[in-house]
C-alpha positions in Angstrom: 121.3 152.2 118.9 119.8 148.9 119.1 117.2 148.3 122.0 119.3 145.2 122.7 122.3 147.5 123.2 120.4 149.7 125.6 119.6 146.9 128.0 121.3 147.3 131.2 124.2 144.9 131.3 123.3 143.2 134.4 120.1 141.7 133.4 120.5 138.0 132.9 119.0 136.4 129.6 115.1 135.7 129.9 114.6 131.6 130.8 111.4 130.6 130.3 109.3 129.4 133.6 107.4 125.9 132.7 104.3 127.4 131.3 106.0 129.9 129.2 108.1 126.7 127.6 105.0 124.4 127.2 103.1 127.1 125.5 106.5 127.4 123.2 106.4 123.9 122.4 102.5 124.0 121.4 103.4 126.8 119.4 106.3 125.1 117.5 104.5 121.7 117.1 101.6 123.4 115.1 103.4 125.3 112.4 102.1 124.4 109.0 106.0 123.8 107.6 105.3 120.2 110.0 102.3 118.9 108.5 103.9 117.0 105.4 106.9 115.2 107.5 106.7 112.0 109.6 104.7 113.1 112.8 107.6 111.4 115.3 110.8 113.1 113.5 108.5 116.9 113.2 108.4 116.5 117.4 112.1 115.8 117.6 112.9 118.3 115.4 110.5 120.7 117.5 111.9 119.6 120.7 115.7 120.0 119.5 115.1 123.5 118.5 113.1 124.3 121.6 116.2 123.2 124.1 118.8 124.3 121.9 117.0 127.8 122.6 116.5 126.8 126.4 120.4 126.3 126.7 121.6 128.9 124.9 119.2 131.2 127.3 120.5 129.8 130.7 124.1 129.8 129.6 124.5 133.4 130.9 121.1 133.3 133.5 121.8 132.5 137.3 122.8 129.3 138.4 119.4 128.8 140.1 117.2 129.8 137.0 119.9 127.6 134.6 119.0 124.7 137.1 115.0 125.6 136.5 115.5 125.7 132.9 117.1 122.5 132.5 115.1 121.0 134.8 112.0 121.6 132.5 114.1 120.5 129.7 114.9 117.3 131.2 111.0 116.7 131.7 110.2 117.7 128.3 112.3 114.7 127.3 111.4 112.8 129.3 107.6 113.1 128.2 108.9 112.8 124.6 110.5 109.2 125.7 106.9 108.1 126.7 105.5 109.6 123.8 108.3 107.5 121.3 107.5 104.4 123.0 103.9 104.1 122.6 103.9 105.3 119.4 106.6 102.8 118.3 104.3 100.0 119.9 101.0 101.3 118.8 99.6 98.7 116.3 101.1 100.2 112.6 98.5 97.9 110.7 96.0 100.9 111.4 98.5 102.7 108.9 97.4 100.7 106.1 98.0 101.6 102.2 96.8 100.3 98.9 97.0 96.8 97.7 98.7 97.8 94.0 101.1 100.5 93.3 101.8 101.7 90.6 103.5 98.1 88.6 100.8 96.6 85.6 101.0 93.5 86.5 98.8 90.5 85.6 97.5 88.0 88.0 99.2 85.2 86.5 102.8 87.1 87.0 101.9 88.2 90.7 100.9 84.3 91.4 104.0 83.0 90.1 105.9 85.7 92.6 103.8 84.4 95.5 104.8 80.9 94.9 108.5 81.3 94.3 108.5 82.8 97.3 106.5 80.7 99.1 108.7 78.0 98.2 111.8 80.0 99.1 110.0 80.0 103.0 109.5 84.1 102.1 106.3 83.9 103.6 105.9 87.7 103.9 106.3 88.3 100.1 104.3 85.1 99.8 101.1 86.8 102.0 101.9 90.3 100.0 102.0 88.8 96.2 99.3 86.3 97.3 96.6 89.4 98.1 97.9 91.2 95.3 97.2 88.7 92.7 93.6 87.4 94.1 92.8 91.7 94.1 94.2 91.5 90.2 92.3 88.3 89.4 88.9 89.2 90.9 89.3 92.6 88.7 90.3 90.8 85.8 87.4 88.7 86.1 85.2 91.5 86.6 83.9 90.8 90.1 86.2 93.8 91.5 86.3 97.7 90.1 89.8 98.3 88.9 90.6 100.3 91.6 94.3 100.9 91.7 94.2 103.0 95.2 92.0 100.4 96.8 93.3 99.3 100.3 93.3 95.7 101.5 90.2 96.3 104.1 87.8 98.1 101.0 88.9 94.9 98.6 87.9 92.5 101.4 84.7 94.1 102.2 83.6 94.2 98.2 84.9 90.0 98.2 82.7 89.4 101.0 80.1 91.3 99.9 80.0 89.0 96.5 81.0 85.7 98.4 79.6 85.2 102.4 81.1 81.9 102.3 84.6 83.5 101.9 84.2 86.7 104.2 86.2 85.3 107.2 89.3 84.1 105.2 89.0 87.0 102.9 88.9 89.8 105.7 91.7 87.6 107.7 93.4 87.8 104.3 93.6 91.3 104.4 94.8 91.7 108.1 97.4 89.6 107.1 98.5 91.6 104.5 98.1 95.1 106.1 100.1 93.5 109.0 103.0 92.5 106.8 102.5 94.8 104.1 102.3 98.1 106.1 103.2 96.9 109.8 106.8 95.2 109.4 105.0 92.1 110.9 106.7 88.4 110.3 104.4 86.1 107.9 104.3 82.7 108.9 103.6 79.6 106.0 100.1 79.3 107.8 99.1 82.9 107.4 101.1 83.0 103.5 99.3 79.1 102.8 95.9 80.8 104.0 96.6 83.3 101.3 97.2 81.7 98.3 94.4 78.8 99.5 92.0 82.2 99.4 93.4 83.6 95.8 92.4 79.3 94.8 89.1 79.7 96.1 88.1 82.9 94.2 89.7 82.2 91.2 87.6 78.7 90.9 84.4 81.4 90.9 83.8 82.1 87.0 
């Protein structure tokens, strides 16, 4: 006979105390299955399992032990609402990616993008074809390493590097675009003029 069959029927289901459910939820949120999957939605999912387990467990426990189980299950959510919110306000520029993906494009072509859209008052495609097509420029005229994986902060510091009397609009350059390109920020025509002023300067260095 099963050794869950031989349990004495009166015994209510196990509900874990406080500790016993943290040290569950440590143990959830570091299995390996997690660590290719957006960090926020591997915690829901986590938490979702964890008090799907919770309820299930109290349904047939005590009221007073149901009431302790939720109780901790409320709290655990509530700790998960703090932990959303600052990590939807957290800056997501630190999250930047690479200037160029995967497209062969020339600098002529991206320029042409920039300005159509500049005109069109898209300033945030203006500020993201703008960077692209000084990075494509300054590698087509040799002063850059054709580097398709380079982000926006390693092309700034090689510009600055070869031009001091750029590096402040160059490295505000590539805030800008990190901020629009990778942080869902709004562009204004100041910040996508900058932009294509900067991709003018360079290209007037031969």
């Amino acid at each position: 006979m099963s050794p869950l069959l031989r349990m004495p029927l009166s015994d209510p289901p196990l509900v874990p105390s406080p500790d016993d459910a943290r040290a569950r939820l440590r143990e959830e949120l570091v299995r390996p299955e997690y660590h290719d999957r957006n960090v926020l939605q591997q915690i829901l999912d986590a938490v979702g399992r964890w008090f799907d387990d919770t309820v299930d467990a109290a349904s047939g426990a005590p009221p007073l032990s149901t009431a302790a189980a939720l109780l901790v299950a409320v709290l655990l959510l509530v700790g998960l609402g703090l932990l959303v919110s600052r990590v939807r306000s957290a800056p997501r520029a630190e999250r930047a990616g690479a200037v160029l993906g995967d497209e062969a494009v020339s600098s002529a072509e991206l320029r042409a993008r920039a300005r159509a859209a500049m005109a069109e008052e898209r300033y945030e495609d203006a500020v993201v074809e703008g960077f692209r097509a000084l990075t494509v420029g300054q590698v087509e005229q040799g002063r850059l390493d054709d580097r398709p994986g380079a982000t926006a902060h390693e092309v700034a510091a090689a510009l600055a590097s070869d031009r001091p009397d750029l590096r402040e609009r160059v490295i505000a350059g590539a805030g800008i675009f990190d901020q629009v390109r990778y942080g869902d920020r709004r562009a204004t025509r100041e910040q996508a003029a900058g932009v294509l002023a900067l991709d003018d300067a360079l290209e007037g260095v031969r």
